[in-house]
NUZA-652284 format. One record per residue (C-alpha): x, y, z; residue number from 0. Coordinates in nm, 3 decimals. Layout:
BEGIN
[[X, Y, Z], NUM]
...
% end
This chain:
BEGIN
[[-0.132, -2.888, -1.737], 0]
[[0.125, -2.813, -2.034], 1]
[[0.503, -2.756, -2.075], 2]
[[0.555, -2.984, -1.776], 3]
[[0.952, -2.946, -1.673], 4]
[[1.108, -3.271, -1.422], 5]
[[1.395, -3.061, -1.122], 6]
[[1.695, -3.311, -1.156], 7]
[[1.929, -3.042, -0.913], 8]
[[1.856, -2.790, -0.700], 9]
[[2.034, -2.491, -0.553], 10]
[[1.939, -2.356, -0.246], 11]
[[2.053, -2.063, -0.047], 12]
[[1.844, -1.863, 0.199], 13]
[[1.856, -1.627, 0.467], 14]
[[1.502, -1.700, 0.597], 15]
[[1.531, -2.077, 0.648], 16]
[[1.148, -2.211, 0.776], 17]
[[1.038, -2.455, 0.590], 18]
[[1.365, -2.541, 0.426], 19]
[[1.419, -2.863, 0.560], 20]
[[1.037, -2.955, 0.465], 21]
[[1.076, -2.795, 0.146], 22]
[[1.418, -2.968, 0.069], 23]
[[1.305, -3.271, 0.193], 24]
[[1.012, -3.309, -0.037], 25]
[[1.264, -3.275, -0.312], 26]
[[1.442, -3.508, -0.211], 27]
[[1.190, -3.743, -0.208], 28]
[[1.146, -3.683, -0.607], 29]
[[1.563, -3.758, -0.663], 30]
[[1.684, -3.384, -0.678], 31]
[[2.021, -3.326, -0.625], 32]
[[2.055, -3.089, -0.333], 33]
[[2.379, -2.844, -0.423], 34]
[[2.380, -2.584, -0.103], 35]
[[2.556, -2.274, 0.029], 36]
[[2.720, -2.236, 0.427], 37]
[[2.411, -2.232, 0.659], 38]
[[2.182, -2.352, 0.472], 39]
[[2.388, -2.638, 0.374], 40]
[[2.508, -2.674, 0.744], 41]
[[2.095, -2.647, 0.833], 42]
[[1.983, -2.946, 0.538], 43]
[[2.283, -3.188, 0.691], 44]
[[2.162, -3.129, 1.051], 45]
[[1.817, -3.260, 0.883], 46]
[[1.964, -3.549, 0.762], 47]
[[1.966, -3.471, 0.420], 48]
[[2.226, -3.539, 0.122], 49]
[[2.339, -3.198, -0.002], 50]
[[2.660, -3.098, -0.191], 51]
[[2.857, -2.804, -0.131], 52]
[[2.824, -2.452, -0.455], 53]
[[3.240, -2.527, -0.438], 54]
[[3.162, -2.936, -0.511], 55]
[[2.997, -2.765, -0.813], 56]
[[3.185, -2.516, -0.882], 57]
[[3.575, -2.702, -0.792], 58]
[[3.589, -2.313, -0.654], 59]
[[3.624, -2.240, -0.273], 60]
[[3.396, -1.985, -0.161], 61]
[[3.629, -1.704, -0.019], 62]
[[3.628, -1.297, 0.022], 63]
[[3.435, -1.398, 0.373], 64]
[[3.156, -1.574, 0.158], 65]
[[3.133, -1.264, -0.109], 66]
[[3.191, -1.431, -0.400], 67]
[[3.069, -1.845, -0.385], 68]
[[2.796, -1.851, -0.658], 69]
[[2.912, -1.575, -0.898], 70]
[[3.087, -1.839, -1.135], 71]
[[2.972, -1.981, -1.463], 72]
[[2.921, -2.359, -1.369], 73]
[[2.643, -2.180, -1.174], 74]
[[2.507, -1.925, -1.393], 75]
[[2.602, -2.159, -1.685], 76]
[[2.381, -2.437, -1.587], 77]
[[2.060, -2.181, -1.507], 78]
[[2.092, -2.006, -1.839], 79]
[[2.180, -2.267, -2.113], 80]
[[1.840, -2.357, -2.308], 81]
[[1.791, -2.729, -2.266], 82]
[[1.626, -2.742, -2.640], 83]
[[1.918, -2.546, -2.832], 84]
[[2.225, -2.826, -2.953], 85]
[[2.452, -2.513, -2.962], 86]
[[2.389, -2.455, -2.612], 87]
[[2.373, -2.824, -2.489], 88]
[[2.716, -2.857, -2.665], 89]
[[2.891, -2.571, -2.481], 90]
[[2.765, -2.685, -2.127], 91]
[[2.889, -3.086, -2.206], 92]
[[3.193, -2.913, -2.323], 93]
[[3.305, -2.724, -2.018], 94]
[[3.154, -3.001, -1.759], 95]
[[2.888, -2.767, -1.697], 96]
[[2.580, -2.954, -1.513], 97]
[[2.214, -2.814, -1.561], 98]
[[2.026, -2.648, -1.221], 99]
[[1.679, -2.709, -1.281], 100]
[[1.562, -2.467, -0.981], 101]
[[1.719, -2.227, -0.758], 102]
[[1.550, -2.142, -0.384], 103]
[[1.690, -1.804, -0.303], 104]
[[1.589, -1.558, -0.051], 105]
[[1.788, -1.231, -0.003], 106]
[[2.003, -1.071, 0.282], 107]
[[1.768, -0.902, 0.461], 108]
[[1.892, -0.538, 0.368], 109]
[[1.604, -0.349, 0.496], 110]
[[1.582, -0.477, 0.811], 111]
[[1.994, -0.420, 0.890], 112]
[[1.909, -0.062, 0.726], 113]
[[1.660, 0.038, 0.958], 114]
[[1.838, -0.068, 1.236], 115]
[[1.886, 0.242, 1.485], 116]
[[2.211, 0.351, 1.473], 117]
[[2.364, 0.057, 1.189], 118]
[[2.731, 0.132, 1.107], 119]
[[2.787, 0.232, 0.720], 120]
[[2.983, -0.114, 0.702], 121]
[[2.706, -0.299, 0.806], 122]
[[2.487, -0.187, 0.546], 123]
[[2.729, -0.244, 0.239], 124]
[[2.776, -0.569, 0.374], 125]
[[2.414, -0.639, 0.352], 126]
[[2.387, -0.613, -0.034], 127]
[[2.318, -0.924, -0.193], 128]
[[2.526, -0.975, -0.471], 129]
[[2.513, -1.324, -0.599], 130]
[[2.152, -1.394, -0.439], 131]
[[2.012, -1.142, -0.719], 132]
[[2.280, -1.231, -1.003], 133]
[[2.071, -1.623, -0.983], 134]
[[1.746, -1.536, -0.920], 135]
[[1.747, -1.288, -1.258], 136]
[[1.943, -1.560, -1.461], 137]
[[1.711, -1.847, -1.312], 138]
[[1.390, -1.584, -1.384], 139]
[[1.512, -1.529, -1.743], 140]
[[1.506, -1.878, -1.878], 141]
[[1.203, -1.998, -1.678], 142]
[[1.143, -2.209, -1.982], 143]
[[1.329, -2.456, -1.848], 144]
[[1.425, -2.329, -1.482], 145]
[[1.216, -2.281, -1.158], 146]
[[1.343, -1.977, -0.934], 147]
[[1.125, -2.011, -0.560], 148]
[[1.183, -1.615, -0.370], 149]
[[0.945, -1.660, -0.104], 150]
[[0.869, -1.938, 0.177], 151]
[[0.498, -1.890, 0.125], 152]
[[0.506, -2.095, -0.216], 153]
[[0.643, -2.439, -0.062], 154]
[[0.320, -2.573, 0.022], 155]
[[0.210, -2.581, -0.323], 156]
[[0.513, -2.678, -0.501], 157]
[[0.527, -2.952, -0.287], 158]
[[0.207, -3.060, -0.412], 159]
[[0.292, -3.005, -0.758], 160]
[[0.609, -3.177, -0.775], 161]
[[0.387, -3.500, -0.592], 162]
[[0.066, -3.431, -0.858], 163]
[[0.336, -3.473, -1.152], 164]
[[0.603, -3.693, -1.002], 165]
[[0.863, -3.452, -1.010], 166]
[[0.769, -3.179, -1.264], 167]
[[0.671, -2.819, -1.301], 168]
[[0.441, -2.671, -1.503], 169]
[[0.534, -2.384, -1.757], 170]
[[0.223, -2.136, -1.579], 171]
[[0.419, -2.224, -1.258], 172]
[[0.764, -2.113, -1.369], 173]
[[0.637, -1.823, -1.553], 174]
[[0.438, -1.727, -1.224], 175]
[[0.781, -1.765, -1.030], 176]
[[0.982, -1.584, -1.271], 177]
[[0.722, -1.274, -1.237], 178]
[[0.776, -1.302, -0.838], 179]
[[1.155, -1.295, -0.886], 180]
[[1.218, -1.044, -1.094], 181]
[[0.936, -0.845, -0.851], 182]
[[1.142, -0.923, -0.583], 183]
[[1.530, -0.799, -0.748], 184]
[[1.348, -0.477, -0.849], 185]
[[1.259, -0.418, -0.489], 186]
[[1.551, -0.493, -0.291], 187]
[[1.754, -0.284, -0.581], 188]
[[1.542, 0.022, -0.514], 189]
[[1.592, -0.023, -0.124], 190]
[[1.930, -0.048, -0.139], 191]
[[1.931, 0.260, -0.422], 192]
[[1.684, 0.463, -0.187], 193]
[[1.865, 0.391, 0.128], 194]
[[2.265, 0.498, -0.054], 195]
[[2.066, 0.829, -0.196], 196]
[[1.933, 0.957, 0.097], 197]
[[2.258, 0.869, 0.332], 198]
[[2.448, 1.176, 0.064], 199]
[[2.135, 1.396, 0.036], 200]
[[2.156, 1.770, 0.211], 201]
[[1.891, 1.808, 0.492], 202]
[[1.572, 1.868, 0.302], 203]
[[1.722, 1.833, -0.055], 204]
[[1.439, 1.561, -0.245], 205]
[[1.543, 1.241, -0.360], 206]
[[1.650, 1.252, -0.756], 207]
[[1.430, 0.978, -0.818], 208]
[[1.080, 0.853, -0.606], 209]
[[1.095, 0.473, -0.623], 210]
[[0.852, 0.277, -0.449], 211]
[[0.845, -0.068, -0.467], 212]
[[0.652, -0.284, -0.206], 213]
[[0.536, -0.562, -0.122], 214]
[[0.206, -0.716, -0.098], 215]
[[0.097, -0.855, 0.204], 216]
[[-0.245, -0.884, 0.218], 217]
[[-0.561, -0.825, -0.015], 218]
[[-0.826, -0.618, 0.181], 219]
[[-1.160, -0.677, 0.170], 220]
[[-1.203, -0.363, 0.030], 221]
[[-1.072, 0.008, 0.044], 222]
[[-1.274, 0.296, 0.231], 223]
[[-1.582, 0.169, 0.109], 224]
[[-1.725, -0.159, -0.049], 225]
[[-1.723, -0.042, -0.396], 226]
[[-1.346, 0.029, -0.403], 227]
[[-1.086, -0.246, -0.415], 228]
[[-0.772, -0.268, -0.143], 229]
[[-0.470, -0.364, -0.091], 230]
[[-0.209, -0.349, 0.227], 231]
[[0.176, -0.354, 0.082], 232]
[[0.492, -0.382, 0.307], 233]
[[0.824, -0.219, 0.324], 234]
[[0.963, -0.565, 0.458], 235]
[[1.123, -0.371, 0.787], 236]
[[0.919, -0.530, 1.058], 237]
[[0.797, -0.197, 1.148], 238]
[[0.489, -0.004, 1.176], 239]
[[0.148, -0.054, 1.185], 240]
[[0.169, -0.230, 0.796], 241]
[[0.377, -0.485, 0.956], 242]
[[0.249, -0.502, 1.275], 243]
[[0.139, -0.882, 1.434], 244]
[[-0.202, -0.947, 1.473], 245]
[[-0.267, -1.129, 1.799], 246]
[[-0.640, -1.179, 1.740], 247]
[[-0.910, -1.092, 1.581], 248]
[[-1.141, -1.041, 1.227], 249]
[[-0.901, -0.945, 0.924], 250]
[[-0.819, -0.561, 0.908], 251]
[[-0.995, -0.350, 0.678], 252]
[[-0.851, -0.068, 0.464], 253]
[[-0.992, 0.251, 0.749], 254]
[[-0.871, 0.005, 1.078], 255]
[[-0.546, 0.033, 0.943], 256]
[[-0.533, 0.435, 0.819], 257]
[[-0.696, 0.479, 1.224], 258]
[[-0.472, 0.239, 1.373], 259]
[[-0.179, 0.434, 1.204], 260]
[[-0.354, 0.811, 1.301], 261]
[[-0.358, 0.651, 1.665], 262]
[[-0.016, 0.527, 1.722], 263]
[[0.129, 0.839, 1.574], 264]
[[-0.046, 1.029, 1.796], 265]
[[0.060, 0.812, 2.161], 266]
[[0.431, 0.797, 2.021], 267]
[[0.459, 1.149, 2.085], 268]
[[0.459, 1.083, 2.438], 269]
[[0.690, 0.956, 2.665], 270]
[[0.462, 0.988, 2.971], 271]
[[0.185, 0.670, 2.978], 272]
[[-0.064, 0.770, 2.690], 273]
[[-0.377, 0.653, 2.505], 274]
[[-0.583, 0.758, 2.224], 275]
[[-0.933, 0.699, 2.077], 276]
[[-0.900, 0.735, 1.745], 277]
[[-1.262, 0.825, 1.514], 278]
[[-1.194, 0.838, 1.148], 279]
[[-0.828, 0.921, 1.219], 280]
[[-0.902, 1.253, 1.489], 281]
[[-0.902, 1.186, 1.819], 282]
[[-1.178, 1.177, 2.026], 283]
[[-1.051, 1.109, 2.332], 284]
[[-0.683, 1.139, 2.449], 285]
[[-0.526, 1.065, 2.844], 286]
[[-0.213, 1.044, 3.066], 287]
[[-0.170, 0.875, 3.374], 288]
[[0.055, 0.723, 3.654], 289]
[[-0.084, 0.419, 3.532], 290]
[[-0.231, 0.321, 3.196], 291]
[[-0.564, 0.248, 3.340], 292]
[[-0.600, 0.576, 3.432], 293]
[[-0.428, 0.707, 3.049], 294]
[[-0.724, 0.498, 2.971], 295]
[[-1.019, 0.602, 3.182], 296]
[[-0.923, 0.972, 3.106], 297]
[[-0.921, 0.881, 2.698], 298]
[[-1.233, 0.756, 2.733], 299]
[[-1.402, 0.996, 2.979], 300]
[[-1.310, 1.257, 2.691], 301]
[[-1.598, 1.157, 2.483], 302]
[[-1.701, 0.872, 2.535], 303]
[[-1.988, 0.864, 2.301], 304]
[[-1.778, 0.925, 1.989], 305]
[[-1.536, 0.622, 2.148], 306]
[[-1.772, 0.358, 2.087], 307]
[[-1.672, 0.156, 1.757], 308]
[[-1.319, 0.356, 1.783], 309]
[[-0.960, 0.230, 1.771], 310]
[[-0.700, 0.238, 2.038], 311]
[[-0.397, 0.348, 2.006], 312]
[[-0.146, 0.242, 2.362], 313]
[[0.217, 0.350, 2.413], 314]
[[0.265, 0.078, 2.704], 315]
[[0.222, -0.241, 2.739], 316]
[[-0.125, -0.334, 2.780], 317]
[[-0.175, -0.496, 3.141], 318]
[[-0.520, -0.739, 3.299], 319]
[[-0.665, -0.386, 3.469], 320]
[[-0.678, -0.154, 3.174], 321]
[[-0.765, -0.496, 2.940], 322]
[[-1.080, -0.492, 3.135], 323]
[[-1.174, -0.173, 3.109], 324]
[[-1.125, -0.163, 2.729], 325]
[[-1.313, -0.475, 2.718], 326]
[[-1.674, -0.297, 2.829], 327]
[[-1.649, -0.087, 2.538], 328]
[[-1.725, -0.187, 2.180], 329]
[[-1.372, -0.107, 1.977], 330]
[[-1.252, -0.196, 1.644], 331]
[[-0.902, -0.231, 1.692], 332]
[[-0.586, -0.219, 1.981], 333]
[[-0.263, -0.133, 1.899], 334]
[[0.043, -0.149, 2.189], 335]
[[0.389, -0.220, 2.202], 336]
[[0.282, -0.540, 2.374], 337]
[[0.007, -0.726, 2.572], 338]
[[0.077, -0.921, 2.899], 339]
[[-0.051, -1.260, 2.894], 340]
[[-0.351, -1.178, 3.116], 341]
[[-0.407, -0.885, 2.921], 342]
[[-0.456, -1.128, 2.607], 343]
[[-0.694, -1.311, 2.815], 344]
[[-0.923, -1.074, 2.868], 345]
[[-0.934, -0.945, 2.543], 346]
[[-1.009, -1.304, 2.387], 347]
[[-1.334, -1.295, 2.559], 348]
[[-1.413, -1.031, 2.262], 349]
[[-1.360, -1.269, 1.983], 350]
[[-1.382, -0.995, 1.689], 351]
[[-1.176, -0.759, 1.854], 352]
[[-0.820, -0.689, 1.645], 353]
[[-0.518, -0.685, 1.910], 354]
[[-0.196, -0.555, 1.725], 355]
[[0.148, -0.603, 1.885], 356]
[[0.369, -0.304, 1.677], 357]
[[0.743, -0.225, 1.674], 358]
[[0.766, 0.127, 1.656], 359]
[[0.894, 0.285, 1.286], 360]
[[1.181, 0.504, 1.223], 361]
[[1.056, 0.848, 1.062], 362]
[[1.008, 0.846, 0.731], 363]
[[0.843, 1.042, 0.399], 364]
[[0.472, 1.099, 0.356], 365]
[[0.383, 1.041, 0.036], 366]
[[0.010, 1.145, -0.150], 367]
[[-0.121, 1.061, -0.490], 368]
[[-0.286, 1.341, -0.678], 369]
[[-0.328, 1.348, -1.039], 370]
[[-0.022, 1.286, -1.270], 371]
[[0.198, 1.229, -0.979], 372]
[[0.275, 1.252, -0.631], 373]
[[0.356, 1.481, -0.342], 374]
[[0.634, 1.365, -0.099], 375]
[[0.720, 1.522, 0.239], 376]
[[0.909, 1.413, 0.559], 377]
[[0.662, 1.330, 0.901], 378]
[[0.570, 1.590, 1.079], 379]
[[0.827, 1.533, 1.358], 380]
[[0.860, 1.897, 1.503], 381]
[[0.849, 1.945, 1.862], 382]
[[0.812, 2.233, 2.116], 383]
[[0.927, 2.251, 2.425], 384]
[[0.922, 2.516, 2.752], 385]
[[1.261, 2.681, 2.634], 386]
[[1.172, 2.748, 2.287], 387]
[[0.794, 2.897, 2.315], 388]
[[0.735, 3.278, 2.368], 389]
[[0.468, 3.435, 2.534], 390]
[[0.391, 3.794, 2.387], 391]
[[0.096, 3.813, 2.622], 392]
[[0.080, 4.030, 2.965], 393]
[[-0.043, 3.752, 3.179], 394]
[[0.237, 3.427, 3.181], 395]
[[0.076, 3.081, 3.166], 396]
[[0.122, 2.945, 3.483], 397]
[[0.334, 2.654, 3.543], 398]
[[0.025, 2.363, 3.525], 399]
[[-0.108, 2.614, 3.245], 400]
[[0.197, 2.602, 3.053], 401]
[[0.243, 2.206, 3.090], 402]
[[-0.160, 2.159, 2.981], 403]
[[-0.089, 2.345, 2.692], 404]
[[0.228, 2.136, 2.564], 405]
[[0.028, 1.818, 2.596], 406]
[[-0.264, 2.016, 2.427], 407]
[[-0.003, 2.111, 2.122], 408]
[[0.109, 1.751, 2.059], 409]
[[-0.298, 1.628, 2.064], 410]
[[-0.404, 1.934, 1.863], 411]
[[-0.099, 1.859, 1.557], 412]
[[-0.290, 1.501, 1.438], 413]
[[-0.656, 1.671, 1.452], 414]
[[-0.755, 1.773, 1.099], 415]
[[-0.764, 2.146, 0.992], 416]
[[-0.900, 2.388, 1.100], 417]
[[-0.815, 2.190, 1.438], 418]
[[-0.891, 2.340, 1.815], 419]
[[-0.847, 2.127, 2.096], 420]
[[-0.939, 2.197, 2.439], 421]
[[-0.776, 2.028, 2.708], 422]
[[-0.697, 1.988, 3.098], 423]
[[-0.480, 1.894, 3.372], 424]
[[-0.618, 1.643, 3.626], 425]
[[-0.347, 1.518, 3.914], 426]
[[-0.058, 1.603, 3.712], 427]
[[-0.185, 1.449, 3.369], 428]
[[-0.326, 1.559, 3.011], 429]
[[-0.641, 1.486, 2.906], 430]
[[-0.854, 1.637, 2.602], 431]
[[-1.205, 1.804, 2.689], 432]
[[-1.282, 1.903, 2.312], 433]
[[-1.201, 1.877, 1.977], 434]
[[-1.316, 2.124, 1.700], 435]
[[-1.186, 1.907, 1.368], 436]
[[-1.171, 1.944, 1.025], 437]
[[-1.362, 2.269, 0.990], 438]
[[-1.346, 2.516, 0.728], 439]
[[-1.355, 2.816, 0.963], 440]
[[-1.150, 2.806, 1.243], 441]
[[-1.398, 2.993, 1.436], 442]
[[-1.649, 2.715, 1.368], 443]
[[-1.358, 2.474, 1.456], 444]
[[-1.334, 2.648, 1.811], 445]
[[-1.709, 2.638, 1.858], 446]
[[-1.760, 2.274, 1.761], 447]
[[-1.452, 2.172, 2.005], 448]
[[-1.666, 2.367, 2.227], 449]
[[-1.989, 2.193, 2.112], 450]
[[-1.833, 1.850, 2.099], 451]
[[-1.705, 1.865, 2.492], 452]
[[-1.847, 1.649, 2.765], 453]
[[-1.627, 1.734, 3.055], 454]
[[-1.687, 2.128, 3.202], 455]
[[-1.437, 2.363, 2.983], 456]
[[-1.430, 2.636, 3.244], 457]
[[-1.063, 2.647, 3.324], 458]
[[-1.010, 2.432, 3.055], 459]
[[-0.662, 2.539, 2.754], 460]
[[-0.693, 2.531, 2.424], 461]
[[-0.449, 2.485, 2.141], 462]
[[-0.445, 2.593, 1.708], 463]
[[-0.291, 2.451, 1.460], 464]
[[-0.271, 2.719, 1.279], 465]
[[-0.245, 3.132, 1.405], 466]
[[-0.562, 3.345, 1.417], 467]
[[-0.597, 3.545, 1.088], 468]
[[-0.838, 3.757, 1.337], 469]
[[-0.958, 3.773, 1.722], 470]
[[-1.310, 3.624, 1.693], 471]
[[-1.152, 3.244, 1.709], 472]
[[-0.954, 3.381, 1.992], 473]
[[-1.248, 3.524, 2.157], 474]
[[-1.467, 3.247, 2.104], 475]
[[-1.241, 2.991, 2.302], 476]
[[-1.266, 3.270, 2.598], 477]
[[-1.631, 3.235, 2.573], 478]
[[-1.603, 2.886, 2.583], 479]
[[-1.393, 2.900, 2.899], 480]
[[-1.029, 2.842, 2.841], 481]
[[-0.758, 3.045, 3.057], 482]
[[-0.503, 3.032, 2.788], 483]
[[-0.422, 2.914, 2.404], 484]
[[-0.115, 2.771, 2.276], 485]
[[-0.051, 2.866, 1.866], 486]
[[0.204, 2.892, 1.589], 487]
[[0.193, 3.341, 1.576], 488]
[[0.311, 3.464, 1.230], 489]
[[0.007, 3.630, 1.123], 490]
[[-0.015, 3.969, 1.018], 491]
[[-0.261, 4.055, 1.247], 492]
[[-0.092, 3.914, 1.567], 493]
[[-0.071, 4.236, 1.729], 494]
[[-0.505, 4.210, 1.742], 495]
[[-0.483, 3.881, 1.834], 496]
[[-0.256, 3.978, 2.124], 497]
[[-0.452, 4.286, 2.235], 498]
[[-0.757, 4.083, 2.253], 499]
[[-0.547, 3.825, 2.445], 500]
[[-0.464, 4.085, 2.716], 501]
[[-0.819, 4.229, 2.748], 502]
[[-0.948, 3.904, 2.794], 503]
[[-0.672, 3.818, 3.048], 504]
[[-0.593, 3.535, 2.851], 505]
[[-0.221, 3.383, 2.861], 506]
[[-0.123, 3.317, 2.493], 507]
[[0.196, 3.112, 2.382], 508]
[[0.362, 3.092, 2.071], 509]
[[0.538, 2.802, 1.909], 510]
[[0.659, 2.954, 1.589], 511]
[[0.561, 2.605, 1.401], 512]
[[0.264, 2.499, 1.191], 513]
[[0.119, 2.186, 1.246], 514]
[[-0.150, 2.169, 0.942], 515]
[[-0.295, 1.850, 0.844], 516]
[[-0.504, 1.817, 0.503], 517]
[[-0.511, 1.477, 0.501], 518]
% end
C-alpha cells in the first residue's frame, strides 16, 4: 500500500442511487462529512444519516430549477487545490474554502431519455449534465489527493478499503478512479455530441465525425474461438441484445451473442407470432402461428437437425406450452420480450440453458472494422409490401402465393449471400422449407436450399436476395418445385429471366430492393 490519502468530506450526487445509503453509511462510520445535492440528500436523511446541503457549502441557493447548484468555486475550489502546495493551502484558508476529499457522482442518464421513442427536443437538452461532469473532471485531475467514485459497482471494495486503512485511500485506487472518470465524461460527451449531430444531419448525409465510446460490461470468455480474446461493451440504453437481462443460465459467449442478435433481428420483422432458429447467424428454421407453440413447432419442423445446439430467437412472450416444447431440444440460448413465470419454470429444469428477457432497440448504424478504418451504414430496415411489388410475369401470384412470398422476403433478407429460401403456407402461416446460404453461386445457393430441405418443396415459393444475372438459378428453383419467386429485378438480363419465368409458368415478383448481406 503507498500514498495512502484519509476522506475527511464527501460530496455526493447521483442519479442511480442503490447502494447509496450503504455506501454513505460506511463513510460515515469513518467521520466523513456528508455534503449532498436534492434527492440524494432527501434519500441519505430518510436513512438516517447526517448530511449537509451543496448551498450549506456553498452559502449559494441552488436555483435555475437545479441547473446551476455545484458549478461554484467553494466546490471546485476544494477538489482542485493541492493539499501539499502552501500557495494553494493559503488561497483556500483565505476565501473559507473547505477541502472535498471525494466526490460520488453518477450522470443524468442522457442516453436512456435519448432513446426514448418519441422524446421532445426539450427533454433531451434538459438531460445534459452540466455540473455532474464539471466535478468528476476536476475531482479526476487532482486524484493525488481526491477520490472521484462514477459507478455503483466499486462500493463494495471501497468499503473495504476505507475499513483495511481506517479511513484512507490508496494512490493505485485514486489513480484507478480517475481513469474510470475521465472514461466515463468522454462517453457521455460523445453521446450527447452523436445524438445533437445526427438530430441536424440530411437523410443519409454521414456523421462528420464516427465516435464510439462504450462501455464495458462484461469480459467474454473468449471471442469466436478460444485463441482470440473478447469483450461485450454497452451503449448504456437498456436496449438490445448487449443489454439484454439474463434470467438464467452459463455466461454468454462471444457467437451466443452475434446469433442471439442475427435471431431477434430476424422475429422483429414480424408482427404476426414468430420464431427463429438461428445456426451461426442464418436461419435454419423459421414459423408463424395463431399461437407461439405452433410459431414454434413450425421453426423447428423446418430443419430440425440443423436446430439442435441453435439459438432462439421469440417475438412473444414465452408461455408453459411452447417452454416445453423448447425444453426437448438441446439449445444454446432464448431470447423473448418476456417469459411467464411457468414458462421460467420449465426452462430451469435445463440448468445451462441462457434465457434472455430483451427490450427491443431503436434502429441504428452498422458499423465493420476493416483495415485502417471502418465502414458505417444504417440497418437494413427496408420493407415491401403488396402495393409496392410488381409482377412482370404472365401468370399473377395468387393471393396465398403472394402472402408466402412476403414472409419468404423478410426470412430470405438475414440469410447470408448468395441467399435462396424456400418457403410455405400452412393454415394461414409462414414457415421456411429451405435455405440455400452463403454460397458463392447463386445457382449453388438455390440447389443447396433445395438440398438442405426436409419438408416436400413441391408447391413450395422461393425468394433472392439478389436478381438473377441469368435463368439457370431461376430454373433450378422450378426444378426444385416452387410455383413462384419473389426478387429485387434490375438486372440487365431481366427480360431472360422473365421469359423463362413465363415458360415455366412460374409467377415472379419484384421488389425493386436489395437485401445483400456479407457479413
Amino acid at each position: 500500500m503507498s500514498g495512502l490519502k484519509p476522506v475527511r468530506r464527501a460530496l455526493l450526487s447521483v442519479t442511480d442511487k442503490s447502494g447509496l445509503v450503504d455506501f454513505a453509511t460506511a463513510l460515515a462510520a469513518h467521520g466523513v462529512d456528508l455534503v449532498s445535492t436534492g434527492g440524494t440528500a432527501k434519500a441519505l436523511r430518510d436513512a438516517g444519516l447526517s448530511v449537509s446541503d451543496i448551498s450549506d457549502l456553498t452559502g449559494f441557493p441552488e436555483m435555475l430549477d437545479g441547473r446551476v447548484k455545484t458549478l461554484h468555486p467553494k466546490v471546485h475550489g476544494g477538489l482542485l487545490h493541492r493539499r501539499e502546495d502552501p500557495a494553494h493551502v493559503a488561497a483556500v484558508n483565505e476565501h473559507g474554502i473547505l477541502p472535498i476529499d471525494m466526490v460520488v457522482v453518477n450522470l443524468y442518464a442522457f442516453e436512456k431519455t435519448a432513446s426514448k421513442p418519441g422524446v421532445e427536443f426539450h427533454e433531451i437538452i434538459e438531460n445534459i449534465d452540466i455540473g455532474g461532469p464539471s466535478m468528476l473532471r476536476s475531482a479526476a485531475k487532482n486524484f493525488e489527493d481526491v477520490a472521484v467514485v462514477t459507478s455503483v459497482a466499486d462500493y463494495p471494495a471501497l468499503i473495504e478499503e476505507l475499513k483495511a486503512n481506517n479511513g484512507q485511500l490508496t494512490h493505485e485506487t485514486r489513480w484507478r478512479l480517475a481513469r474510470a472518470a475521465f472514461a466515463t465524461t468522454a462517453a457521455y460527451d460523445s453521446a450527447i455530441a452523436n445524438t445533437l449531430e445526427a438530430m441536424v444531419l440530411e437523410p443519409k448525409q454521414p456523421m462528420p465525425t464516427l465516435r464510439i465510446v462504450e462501455s464495458l460490461k462484461a469480459p467474454l470468455r473468449y471471442g469466436e474461438n478460444p485463441h482470440q480474446s473478447a469483450a461485450l461493451y454497452t451503449d448504456g440504453t437498456a436496449l438490445g441484445i448487449a443489454n439484454a437481462e439474463q434470467l438464467q443460465g452459463k455466461e454468454l459467449s462471444y457467437n451466443n451473442l452475434v446469433d442471439l442478435d442475427a435471431c431477434w433481428a430476424l422475429t422483429s420483422e414480424f408482427d404476426e407470432c414468430a420464431v427463429a432458429i438461428i445456426k451461426h447467424t442464418n436461419p435454419c428454421g423459421v414459423g408463424q402461428g395463431a399461437t407461439l407453440v405452433e410459431a414454434y413447432l413450425r421453426a423447428l419442423e423446418s430443419d430440425p437437425l440443423s436446430a439442435f445446439g441453435g439459438v432462439i430467437g421469440v417475438n412473444r412472450t414465452v408461455d408453459e406450452p411452447t417452454a416445453k416444447e423448447m425444453a426437448k431440444l438441446f439449445v444454446e440460448a432464448i431470447v423473448a420480450p418476456d417469459f411467464t413465470p411457468e414458462a421460467l419454470a420449465v426452462l430451469a429444469t435445463k440448468k445451462n440453458l441462457r434465457v434472455l428477457r430483451i427490450q427491443p432497440a431503436q434502429p441504428s448504424k452498422v458499423i465493420k472494422q476493416i483495415s485502417g478504418g471502418f465502414l458505417v451504414q444504417d440497418e437494413d430496415r427496408a420493407s415491401v409490401t403488396a402495393e409496392t411489388i410488381t409482377i412482370p410475369t404472365r401468370r399473377q401470384p395468387t393471393p396465398e402465393e403472394l402472402a408466402t412470398l412476403l414472409f419468404a422476403w423478410k426470412v430470405c433478407k438475414h440469410v447470408k449471400s448468395n441467399a435462396i429460401l424456400y418457403a410455405r403456407r400452412q393454415k394461414g402461416f409462414g414457415q421456411s422449407v429451405g435455405v440455400g446460404a452463403g454460397q458463392m453461386s447463386r445457382v449453388d445457393a438455390a440447389k443447396f436450399g433445395a438440398m438442405k430441405a426436409v419438408l416436400p418443396l413441391e408447391g413450395t415459393v422461393a425468394a433472392s436476395d439478389a436478381f438473377f444475372p441469368f435463368a439457370d438459378g431461376l430454373e433450378a428453383i422450378a426444378k426444385a418445385g416452387a410455383t413462384a419467386i419473389i426478387q429485387p429485378g434490375g438486372s440487365v438480363r431481366d427480360e431472360e429471366v422473365i421469359a423463362a419465368a413465363d415458360k415455366l409458368g412460374l409467377a415472379m415478383v419484384f421488389t425493386g430492393i436489395r437485401h445483400f448481406r456479407h457479413g
